[in-house]
C-alpha positions as CSV (number, residue, x, y, z in Angstrom):
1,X,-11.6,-10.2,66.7
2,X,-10.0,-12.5,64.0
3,X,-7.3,-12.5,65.9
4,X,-8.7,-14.1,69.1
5,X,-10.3,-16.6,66.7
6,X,-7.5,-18.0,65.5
7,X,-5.9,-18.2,68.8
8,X,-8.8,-20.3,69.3
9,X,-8.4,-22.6,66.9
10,X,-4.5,-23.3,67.6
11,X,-5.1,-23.9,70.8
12,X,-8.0,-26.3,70.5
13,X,-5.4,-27.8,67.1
14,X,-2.2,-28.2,69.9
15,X,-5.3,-29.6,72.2
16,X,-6.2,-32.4,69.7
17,X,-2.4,-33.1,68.8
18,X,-1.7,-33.6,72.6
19,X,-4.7,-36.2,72.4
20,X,-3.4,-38.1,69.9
21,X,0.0,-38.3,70.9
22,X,-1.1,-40.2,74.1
23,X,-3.1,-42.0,72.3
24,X,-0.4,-43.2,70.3
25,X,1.7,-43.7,73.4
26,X,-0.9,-45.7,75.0
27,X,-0.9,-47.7,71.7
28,X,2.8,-48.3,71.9
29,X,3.0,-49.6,75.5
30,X,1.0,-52.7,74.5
31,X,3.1,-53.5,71.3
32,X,5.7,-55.8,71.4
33,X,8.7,-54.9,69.4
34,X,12.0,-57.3,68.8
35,X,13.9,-55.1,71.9
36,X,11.0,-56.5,74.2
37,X,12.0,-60.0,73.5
38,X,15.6,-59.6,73.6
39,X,15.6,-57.8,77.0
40,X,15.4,-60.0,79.9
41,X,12.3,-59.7,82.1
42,X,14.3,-57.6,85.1
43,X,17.5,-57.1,86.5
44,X,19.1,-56.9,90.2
45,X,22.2,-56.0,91.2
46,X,23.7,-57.1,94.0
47,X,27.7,-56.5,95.4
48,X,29.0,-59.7,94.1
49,X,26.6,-60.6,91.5
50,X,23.4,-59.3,89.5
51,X,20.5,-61.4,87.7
52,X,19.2,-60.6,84.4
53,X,16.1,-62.6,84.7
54,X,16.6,-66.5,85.8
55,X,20.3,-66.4,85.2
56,X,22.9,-64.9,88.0
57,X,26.2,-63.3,86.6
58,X,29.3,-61.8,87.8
59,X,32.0,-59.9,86.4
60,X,35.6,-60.4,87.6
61,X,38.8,-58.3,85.8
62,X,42.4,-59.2,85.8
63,X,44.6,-56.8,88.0
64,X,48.2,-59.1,88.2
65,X,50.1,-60.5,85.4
66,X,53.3,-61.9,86.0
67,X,56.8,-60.9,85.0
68,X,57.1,-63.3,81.8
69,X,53.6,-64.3,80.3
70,X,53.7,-67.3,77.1
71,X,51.6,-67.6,74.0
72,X,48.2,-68.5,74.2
73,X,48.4,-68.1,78.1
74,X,44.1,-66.9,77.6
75,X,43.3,-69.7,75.5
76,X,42.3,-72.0,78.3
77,X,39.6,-69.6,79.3
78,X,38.2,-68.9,76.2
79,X,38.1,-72.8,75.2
80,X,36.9,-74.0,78.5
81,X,33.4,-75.0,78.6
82,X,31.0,-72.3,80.3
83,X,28.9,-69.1,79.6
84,X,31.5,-66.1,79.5
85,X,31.7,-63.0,78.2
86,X,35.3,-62.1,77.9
87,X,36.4,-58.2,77.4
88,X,39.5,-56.9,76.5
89,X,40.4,-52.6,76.3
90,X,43.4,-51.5,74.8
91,X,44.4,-48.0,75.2
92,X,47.4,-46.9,73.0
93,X,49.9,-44.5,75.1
94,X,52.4,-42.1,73.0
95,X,55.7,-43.3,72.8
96,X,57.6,-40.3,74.2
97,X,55.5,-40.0,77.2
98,X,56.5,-43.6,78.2
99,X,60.0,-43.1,77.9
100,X,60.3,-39.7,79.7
101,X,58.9,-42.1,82.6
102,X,60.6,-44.5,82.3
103,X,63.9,-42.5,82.1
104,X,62.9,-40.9,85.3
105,X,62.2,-44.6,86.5
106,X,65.5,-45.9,85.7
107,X,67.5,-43.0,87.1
108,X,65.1,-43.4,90.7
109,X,66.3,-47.4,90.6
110,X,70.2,-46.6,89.6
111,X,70.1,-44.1,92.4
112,X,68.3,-46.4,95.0
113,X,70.8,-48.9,94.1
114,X,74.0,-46.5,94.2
115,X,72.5,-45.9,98.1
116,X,72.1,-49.2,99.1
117,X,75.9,-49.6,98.1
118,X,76.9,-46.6,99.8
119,X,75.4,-48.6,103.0
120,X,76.8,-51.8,102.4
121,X,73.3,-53.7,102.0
122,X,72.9,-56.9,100.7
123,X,71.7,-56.2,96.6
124,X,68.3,-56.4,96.0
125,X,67.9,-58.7,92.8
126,X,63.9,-57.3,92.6
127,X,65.5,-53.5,92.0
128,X,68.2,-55.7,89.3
129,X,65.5,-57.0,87.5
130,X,62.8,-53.9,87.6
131,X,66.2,-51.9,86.0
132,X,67.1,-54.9,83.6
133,X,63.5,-54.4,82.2
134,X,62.8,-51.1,82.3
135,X,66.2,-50.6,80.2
136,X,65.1,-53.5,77.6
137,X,61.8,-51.8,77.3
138,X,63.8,-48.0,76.8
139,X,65.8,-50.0,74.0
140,X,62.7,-51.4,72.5
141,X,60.8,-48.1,72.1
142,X,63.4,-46.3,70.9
143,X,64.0,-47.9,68.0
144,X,60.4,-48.7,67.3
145,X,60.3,-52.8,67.4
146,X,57.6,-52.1,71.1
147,X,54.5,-50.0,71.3
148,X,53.4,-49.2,74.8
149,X,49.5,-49.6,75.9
150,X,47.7,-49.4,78.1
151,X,45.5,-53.2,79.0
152,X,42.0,-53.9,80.8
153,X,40.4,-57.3,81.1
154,X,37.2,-58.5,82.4
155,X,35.2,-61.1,82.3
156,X,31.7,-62.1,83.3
157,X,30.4,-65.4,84.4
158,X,26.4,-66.7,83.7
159,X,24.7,-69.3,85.4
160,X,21.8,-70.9,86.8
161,X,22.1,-70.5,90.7
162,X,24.4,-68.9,93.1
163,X,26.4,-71.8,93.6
164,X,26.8,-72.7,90.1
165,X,28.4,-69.4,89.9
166,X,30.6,-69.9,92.8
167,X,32.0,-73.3,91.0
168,X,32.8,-71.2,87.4
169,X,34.4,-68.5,89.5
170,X,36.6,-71.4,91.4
171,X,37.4,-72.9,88.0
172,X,38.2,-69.5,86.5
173,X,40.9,-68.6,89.8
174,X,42.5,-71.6,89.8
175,X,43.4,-71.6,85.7
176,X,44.4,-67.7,86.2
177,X,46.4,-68.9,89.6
178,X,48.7,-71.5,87.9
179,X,49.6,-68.9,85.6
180,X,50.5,-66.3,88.3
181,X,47.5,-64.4,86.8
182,X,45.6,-62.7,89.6
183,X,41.8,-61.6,89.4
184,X,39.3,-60.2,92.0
185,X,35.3,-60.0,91.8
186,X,34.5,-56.1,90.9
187,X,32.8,-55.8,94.1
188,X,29.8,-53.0,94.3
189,X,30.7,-52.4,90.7
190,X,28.8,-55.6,88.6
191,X,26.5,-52.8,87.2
192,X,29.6,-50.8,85.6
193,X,31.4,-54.7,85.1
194,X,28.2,-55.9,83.4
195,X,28.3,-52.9,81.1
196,X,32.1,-53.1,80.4
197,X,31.5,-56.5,79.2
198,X,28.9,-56.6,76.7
199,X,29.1,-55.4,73.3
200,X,29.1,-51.6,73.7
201,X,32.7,-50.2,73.8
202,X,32.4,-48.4,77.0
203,X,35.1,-49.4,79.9
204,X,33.2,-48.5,82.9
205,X,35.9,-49.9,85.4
206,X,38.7,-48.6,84.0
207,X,41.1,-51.1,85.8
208,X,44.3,-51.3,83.4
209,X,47.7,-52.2,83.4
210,X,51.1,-51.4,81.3
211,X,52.0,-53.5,78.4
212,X,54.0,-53.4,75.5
213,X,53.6,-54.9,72.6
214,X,54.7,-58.6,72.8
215,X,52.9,-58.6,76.4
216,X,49.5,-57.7,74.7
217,X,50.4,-60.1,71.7
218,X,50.1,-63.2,74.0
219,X,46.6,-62.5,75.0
220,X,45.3,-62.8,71.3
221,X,41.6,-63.7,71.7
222,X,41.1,-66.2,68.4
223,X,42.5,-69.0,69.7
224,X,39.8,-71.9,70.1
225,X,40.3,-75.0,69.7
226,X,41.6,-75.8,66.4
227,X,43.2,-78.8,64.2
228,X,44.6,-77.1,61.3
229,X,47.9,-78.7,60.1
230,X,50.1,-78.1,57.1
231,X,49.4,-81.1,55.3
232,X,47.0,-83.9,55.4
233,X,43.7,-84.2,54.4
234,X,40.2,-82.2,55.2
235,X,37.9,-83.9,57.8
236,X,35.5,-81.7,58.4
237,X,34.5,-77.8,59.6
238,X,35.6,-77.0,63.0
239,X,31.8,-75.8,64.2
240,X,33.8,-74.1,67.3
241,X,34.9,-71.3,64.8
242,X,33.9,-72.5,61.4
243,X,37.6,-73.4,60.5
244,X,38.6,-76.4,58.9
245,X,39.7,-79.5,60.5
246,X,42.8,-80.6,57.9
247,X,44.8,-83.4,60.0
248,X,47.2,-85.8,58.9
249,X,47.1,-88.6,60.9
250,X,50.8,-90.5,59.7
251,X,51.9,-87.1,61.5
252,X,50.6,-88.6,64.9
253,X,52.8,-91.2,67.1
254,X,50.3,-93.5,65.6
255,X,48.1,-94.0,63.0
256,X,45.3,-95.7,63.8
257,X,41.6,-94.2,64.3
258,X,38.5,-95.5,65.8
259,X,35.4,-94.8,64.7
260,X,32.3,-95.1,66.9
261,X,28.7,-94.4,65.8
262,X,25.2,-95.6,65.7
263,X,23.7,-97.0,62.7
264,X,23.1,-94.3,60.1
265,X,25.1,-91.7,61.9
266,X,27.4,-91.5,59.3
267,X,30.2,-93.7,60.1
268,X,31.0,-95.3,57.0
269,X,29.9,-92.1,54.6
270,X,33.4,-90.5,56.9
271,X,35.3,-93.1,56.4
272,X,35.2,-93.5,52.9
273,X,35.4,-89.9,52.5
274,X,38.8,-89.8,54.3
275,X,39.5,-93.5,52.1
276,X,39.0,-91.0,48.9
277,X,40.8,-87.9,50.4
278,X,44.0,-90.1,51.5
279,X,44.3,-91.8,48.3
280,X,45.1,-88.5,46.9
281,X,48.1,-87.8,49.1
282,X,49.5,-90.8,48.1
283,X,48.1,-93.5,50.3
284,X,46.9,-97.4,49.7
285,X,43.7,-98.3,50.9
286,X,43.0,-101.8,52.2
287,X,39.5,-102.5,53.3
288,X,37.3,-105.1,55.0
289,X,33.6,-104.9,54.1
290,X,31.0,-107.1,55.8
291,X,28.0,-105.1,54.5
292,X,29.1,-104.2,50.1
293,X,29.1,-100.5,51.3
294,X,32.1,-99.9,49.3
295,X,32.0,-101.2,46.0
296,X,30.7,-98.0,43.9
297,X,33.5,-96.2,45.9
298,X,35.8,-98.9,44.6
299,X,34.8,-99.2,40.8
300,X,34.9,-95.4,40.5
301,X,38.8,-95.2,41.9
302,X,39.8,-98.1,39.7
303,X,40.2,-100.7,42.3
304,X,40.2,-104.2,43.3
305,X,37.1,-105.7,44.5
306,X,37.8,-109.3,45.9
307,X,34.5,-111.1,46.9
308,X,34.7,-113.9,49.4
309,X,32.4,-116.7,49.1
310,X,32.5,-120.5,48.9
311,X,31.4,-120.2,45.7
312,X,33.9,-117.5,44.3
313,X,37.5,-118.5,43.0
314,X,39.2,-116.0,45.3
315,X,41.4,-118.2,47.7
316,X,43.0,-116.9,50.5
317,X,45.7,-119.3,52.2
318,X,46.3,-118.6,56.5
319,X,49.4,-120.5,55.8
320,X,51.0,-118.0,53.9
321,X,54.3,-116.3,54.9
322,X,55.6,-112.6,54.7
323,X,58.9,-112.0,52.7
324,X,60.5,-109.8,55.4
325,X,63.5,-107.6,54.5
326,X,64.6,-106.7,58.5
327,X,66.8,-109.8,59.4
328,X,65.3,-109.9,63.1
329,X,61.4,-110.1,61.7
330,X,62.9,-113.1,59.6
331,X,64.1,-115.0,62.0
332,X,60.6,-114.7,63.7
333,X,58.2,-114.6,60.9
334,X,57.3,-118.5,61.4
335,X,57.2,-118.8,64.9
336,X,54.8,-115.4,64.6
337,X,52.7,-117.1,61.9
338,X,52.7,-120.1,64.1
339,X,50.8,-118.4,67.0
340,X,48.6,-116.3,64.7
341,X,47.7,-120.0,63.5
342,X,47.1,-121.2,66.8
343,X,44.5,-118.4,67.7
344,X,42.7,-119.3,63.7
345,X,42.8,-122.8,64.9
346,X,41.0,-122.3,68.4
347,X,38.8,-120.2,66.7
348,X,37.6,-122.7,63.4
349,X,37.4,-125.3,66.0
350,X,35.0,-123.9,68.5
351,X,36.6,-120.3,70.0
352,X,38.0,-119.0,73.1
353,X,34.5,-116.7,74.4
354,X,34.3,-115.6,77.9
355,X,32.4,-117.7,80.3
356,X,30.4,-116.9,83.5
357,X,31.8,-114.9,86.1
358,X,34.0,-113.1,83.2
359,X,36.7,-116.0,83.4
360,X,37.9,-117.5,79.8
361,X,37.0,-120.6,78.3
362,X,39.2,-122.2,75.8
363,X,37.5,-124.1,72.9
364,X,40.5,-126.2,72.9
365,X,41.9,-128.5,75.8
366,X,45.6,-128.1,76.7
367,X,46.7,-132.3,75.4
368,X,45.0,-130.5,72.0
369,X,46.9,-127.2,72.2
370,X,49.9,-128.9,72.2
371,X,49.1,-131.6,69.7
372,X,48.2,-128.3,67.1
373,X,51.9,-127.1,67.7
374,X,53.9,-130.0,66.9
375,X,50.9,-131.0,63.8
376,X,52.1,-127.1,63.0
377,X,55.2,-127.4,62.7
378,X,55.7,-130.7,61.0
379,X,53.3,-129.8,58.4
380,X,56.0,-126.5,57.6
381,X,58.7,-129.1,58.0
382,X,57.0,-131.5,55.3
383,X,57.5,-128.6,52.6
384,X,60.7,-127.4,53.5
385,X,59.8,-124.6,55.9
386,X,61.9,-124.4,59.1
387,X,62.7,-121.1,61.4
388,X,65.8,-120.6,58.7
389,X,64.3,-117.4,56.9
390,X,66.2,-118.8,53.4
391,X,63.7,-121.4,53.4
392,X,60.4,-119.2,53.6
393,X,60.6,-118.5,49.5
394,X,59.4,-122.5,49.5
395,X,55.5,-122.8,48.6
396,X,53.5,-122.9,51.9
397,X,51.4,-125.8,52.8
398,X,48.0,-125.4,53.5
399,X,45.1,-126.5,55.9
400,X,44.8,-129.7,54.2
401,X,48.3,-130.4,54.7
402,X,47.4,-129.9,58.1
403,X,44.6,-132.0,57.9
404,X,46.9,-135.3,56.9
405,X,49.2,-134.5,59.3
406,X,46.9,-134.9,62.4
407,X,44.6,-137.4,60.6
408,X,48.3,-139.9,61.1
409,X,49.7,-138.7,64.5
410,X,48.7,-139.9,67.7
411,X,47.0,-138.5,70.7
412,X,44.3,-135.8,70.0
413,X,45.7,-135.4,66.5
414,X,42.8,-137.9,64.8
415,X,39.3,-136.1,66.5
416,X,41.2,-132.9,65.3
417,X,41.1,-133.5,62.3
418,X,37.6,-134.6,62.3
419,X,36.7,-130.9,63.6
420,X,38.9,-129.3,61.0
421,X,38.0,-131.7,58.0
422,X,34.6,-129.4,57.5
423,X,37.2,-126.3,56.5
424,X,39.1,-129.1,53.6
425,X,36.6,-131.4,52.1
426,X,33.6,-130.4,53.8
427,X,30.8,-127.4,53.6
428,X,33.2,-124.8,54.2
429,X,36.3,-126.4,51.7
430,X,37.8,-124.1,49.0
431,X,38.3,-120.8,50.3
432,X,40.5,-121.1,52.7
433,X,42.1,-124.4,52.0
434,X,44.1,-123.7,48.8
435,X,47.0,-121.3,47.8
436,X,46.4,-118.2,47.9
437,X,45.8,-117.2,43.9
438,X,45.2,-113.1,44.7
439,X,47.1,-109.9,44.8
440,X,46.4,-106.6,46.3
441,X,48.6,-104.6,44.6
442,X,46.5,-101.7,43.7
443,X,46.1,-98.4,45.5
444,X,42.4,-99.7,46.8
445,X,41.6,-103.3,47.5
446,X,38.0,-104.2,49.0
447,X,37.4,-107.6,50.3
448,X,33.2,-108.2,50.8
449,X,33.1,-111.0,52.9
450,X,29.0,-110.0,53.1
451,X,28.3,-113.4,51.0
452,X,29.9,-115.5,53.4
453,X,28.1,-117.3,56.3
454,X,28.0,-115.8,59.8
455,X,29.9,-118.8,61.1
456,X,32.5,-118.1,59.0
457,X,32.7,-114.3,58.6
458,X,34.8,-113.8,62.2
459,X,37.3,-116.2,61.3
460,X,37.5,-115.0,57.4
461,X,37.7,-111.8,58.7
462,X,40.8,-113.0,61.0
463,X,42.6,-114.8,57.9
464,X,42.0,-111.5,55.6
465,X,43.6,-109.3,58.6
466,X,46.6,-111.8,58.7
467,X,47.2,-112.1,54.7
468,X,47.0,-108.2,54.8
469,X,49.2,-108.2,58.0
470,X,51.9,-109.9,55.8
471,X,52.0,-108.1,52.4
472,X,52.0,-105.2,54.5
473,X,55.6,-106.4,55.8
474,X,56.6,-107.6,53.1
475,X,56.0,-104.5,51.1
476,X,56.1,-101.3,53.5
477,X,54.5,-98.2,51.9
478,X,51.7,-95.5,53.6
479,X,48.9,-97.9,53.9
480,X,45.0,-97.4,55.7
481,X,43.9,-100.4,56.7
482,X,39.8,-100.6,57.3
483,X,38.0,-102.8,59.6
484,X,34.4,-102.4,59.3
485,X,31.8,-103.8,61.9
486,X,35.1,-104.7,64.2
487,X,32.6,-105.9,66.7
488,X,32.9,-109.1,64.8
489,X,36.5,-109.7,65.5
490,X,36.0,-108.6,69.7
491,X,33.5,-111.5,70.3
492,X,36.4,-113.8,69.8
493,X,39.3,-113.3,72.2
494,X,41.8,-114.4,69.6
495,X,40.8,-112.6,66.9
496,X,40.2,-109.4,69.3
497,X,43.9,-110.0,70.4
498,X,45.1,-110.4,66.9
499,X,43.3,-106.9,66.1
500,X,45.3,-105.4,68.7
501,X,48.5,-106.4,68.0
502,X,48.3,-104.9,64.5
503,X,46.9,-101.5,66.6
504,X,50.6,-101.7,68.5
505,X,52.7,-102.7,65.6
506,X,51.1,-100.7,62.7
507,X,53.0,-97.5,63.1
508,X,56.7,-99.7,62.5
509,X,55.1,-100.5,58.9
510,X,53.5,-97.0,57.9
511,X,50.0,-98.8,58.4
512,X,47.0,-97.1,59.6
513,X,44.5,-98.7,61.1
514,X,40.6,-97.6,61.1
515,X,38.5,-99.7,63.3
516,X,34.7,-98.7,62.7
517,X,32.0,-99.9,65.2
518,X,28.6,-99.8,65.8
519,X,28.2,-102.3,68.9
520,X,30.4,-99.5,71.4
521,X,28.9,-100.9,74.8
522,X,30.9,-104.2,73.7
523,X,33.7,-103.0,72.1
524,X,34.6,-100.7,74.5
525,X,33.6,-103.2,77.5
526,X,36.3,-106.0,76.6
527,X,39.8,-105.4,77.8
528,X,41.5,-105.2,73.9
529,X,38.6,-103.2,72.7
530,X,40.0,-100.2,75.6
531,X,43.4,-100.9,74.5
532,X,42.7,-100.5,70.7
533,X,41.1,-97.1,71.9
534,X,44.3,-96.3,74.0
535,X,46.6,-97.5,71.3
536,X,44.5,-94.8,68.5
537,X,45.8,-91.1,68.1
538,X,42.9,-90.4,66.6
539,X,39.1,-90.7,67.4
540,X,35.7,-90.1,65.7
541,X,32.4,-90.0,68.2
542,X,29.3,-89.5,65.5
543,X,26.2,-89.5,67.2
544,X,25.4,-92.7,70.1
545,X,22.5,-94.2,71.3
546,X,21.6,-93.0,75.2
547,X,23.4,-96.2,76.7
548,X,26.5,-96.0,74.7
549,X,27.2,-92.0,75.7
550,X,27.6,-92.9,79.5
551,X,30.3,-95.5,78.5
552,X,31.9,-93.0,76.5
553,X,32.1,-90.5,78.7
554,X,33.9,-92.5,81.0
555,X,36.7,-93.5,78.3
556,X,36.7,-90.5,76.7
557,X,37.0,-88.3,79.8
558,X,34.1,-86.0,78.3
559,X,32.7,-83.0,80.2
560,X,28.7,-82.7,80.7
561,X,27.7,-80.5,77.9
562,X,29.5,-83.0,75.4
563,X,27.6,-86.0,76.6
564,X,24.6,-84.4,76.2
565,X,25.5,-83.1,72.2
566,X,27.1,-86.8,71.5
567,X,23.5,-88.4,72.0
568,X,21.6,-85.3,70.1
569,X,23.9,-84.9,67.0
570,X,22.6,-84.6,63.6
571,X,23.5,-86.5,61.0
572,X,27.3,-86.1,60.1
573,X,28.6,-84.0,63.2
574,X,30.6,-85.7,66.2
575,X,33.5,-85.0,68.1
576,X,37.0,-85.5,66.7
577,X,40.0,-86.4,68.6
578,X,42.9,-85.5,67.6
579,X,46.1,-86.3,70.3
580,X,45.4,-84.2,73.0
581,X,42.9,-82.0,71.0
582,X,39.7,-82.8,69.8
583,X,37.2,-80.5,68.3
584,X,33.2,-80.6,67.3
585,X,32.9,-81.6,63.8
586,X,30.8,-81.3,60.6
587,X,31.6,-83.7,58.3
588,X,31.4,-82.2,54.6
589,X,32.0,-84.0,50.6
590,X,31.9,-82.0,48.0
591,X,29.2,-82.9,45.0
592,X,31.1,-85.1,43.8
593,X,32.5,-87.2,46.1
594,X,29.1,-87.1,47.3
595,X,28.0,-88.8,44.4
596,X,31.2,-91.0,44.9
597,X,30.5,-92.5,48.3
598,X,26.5,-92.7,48.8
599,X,25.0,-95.8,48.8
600,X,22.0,-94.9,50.4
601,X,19.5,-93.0,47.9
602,X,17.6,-91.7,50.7
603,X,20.5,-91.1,53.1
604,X,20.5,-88.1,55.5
605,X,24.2,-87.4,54.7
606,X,24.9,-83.6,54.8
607,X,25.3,-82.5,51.0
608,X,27.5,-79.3,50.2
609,X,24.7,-77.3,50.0
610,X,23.9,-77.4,53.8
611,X,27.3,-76.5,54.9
612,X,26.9,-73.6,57.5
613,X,30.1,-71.9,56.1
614,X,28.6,-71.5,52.1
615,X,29.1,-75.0,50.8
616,X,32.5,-76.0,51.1
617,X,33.1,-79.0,49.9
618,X,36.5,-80.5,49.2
619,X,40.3,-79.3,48.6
């Protein structure tokens, strides 16, 4: 009797249990855990392709390599700019298994040859080289220097529609095919490619082939795009793979840089964090500042801060000439100086701009040009200064030397002088009318021409270029020349010219030249603004306003996805080009170069502490 009750009461125990349990179950079905969100809503599968969710895939492998494969041969697929997920299964194979086949394989080939022989047949050079290798390899693995393994690679492609996919899948071919790489779509097998491609370590297609060691070296899978040197300086953090970006840029056929930006991106924070960086490798800095950005930066390095303004002491003489060691820049330092005059001149006395229809207009007539080139030269003759380099050591005139001389010669030479006399006695007299009474050897020289008026900041910018232009030939060393706001200089065709010119003839006097603009539309729209950009190794794309990206993309050649990050970048990230390579950067400063180079106390520059890689700051 007891025993029937407690079979009783088990069963009704197992009864209630059972209850619960579904309970729970049914409980469970309507909770959402992290594996519901991470698991697409549904999946198809299809002979070509399946769809996880919105997005079609489509898994290809590799089943053709050819018979000598180069370094880095996969590195074009993994840096190339699509959705992939790229799988690679290597299967060691024991040594003396591979050479019992292969010694069967070489006596098959020595025979098949011996027969061919026998029978008079032409050789086969395929049978020549399948021997030549197979011995090599034999050699290789017997003394240890090769493994043998066994290789599988497959890759799957995402996108949004069919015929998206069927684009990635072209690009994918034709890189393989100028390799002599062959691949084929896994067809009625993209469940088993899909599986052999994410991250689960199960090779469902099995599809391998033989390599040895140096073979499977060549496919090494790290190799995205990077700009690591031996020397230089540190840009940034590569944000491809978290590497850093150390670069020296005298290393390039040039060294000039452009910098292009919209205001508050950063520009000027990277620049003077490279200014900082380079001085301690051992180069000068020279820099034009229209804006005082770079006077803290200045005072904390020891260096020379020249302010330009008609009420400062600082004189700066266009007249000036370099003392040129190469005997062929000698004989043509005057006649040079000469025509860097004549484009000042054109500009001090009303400009060369570009008139409707996109034709030039000269500010100066041509009865006046060449009235300026004889007034030129006599006023170099009048102090001793002819094209005979021995008599360049003489003191230089000036601009009111120049001023006498066409006030008493004929034609044009009197109402030129009238335009010009504002520059020697007039509102604008002093600065630039006097011998030059400064000296810029120091390892940084700033010259602020922020106190000078906007009339007059193109062209003083124009006669500081020159005056550096000539102590840099005078005295060659590794110098960074900065130009600040270059916009300035491109509105004037002579001073945009002038720019250019020191762009092509930097690299002869170990000068490199940083040209920083915020106005990229008109920069890049003139004719010398493309040809600075052509004539710079080196690029820096911070982040642009919507109209600039589209004229960007054109000169930078820049694929889809980059025009879309260049107008969305944070503050302190861009693209850098590099030669051929160019990379998406994070530009980082330690604490205290951070300190150093801010000028703005409520600046949105990246500090150390928000570096995605722990805070590193500088080497």
């Amino acid at each position: 009797m007891a025993k029937k009750k407690l079979d009783a009461v088990d069963i009704a125990a197992q009864q209630r249990a059972r209850e619960q349990a579904e309970v729970e179950q049914a409980f469970l079905t309507g909770v959402r855990t992290l594996r519901d969100f991470i698991a697409p809503s549904s999946i198809e599968l299809h002979s070509d392709h399946f769809r996880l969710g919105s997005k079609y895939g489509r898994t290809m492998y590799v089943y053709g390599y050819p018979r000598q494969i180069y370094t880095g041969w996969l590195s074009s697929i993994i840096n190339i700019d699509e959705v992939l997920d790229i799988s690679m299964f290597i299967y060691p194979v024991d040594t003396q298994i591979v050479l019992n086949n292969l010694r069967k394989k070489v006596t098959q080939l020595e025979a098949t040859m011996n027969i061919n022989m026998e029978k008079g047949k032409v050789r086969d050079p395929g049978l020549e080289a399948a021997l030549q290798d197979a011995e090599e390899l034999r050699d290789q693995l017997q003394i240890g220097a090769e493994k043998f393994f066994r290789y599988g690679l497959y890759i799957t492609l995402y996108a949004d529609s069919l015929d998206e996919l069927n684009f990635i899948q072209h690009k994918i071919e034709t890189i393989f095919g100028q390799q002599l790489v062959f691949s084929k779509v896994a067809s009625s097998q993209q469940e088993q490619g899909l599986n052999s491609s994410i991250p689960q370590l199960t090779d469902e297609l099995q599809i391998r082939r033989n390599m040895n060691t140096g073979a499977i070296s060549t496919s090494f899978p790290f190799t995205s795009a990077d700009l690591t040197d031996n020397k230089g300086v540190l840009y940034g953090i590569n944000m491809h793979n978290n590497g850093l970006v150390i670069f020296d840029r005298f290393s390039l056929e040039n060294a000039n840089m452009v910098v292009f930006a919209k205001s508050g991106a950063g520009k000027s924070f990277t620049v003077k964090l490279e200014a900082l960086r380079s001085m301690m490798v051992g180069a000068d800095i020279v820099i034009i500042d229209p804006e005082n950005e770079y006077q803290k930066l200045c005072d904390a390095v020891g260096g020379s801060y020249i302010r330009l303004s008609l009420s400062s002491d600082t004189r700066i003489n266009p007249f000036d000439l370099p003392r040129v060691i190469d005997t062929d820049e000698a004989d043509d330092a005057l006649r040079a100086n000469l025509v860097t005059l004549h484009g000042l001149l054109r500009q001090m006395l009303g400009g060369a701009g570009t008139g409707a229809g996109g034709q030039v207009v000269a500010g100066l007539s041509p009865a006046e040009e060449a009235d300026i080139d004889q007034a030129l030269i006599d006023t170099y003759a009048r102090v001793g200064i002819t094209s005979d380099p021995l008599t360049h050591n003489s003191t230089p005139p000036t601009i009111s030397d120049l001023y006498d001389t066409l006030l008493h010669m004929g034609g044009t030479g009197p109402s030129l002088a009238q335009r010009l006399r504002k520059f020697t006695s007039g509102t604008f007299a002093g600065i630039f009318s006097q011998q030059s009474n400064i000296d810029i050897n120091n390892n940084m020289v700033v010259f602020n021409i922020r106190d000078l008026e906007d009339e007059l900041r193109p062209t003083a910018m124009y006669i500081v270029l020159n005056h550096i232009w000539n102590i840099t030939r005078t005295d060659q060393r590794k110098r960074m020349l900065i130009v600040d706001e270059a916009w300035q200089l491109m509105k004037y065709d002579d001073s945009a010219n002038f720019l250019f010119s020191l762009a092509k003839r930097a690299r002869k006097y170990q000068l490199g030249l940083t040209t920083i603009t915020q106005d990229v539309e008109d920069f890049v729209g003139s004719k010398m603004g493309r040809a600075i950009v052509s004539n710079s190794s080196m690029q820096l794309l911070l982040k642009q306003s919507a109209s600039a990206v589209d004229v960007l993309a054109q000169v930078f050649k820049l694929t889809d996805e980059e025009q879309k990050r260049l107008a969305n970048f944070p503050v302190g990230q861009g693209l850098f080009f590099a030669g051929q390579n160019h990379v998406h950067i994070q530009i980082q400063a330690s604490d205290t170069e951070y300190n150093l180079i801010n000028t703005n106390p409520v600046s949105q520059q990246i500090k150390p502490s928000d570096s995605p890689v722990g805070g590193y700051g500088a080497v």
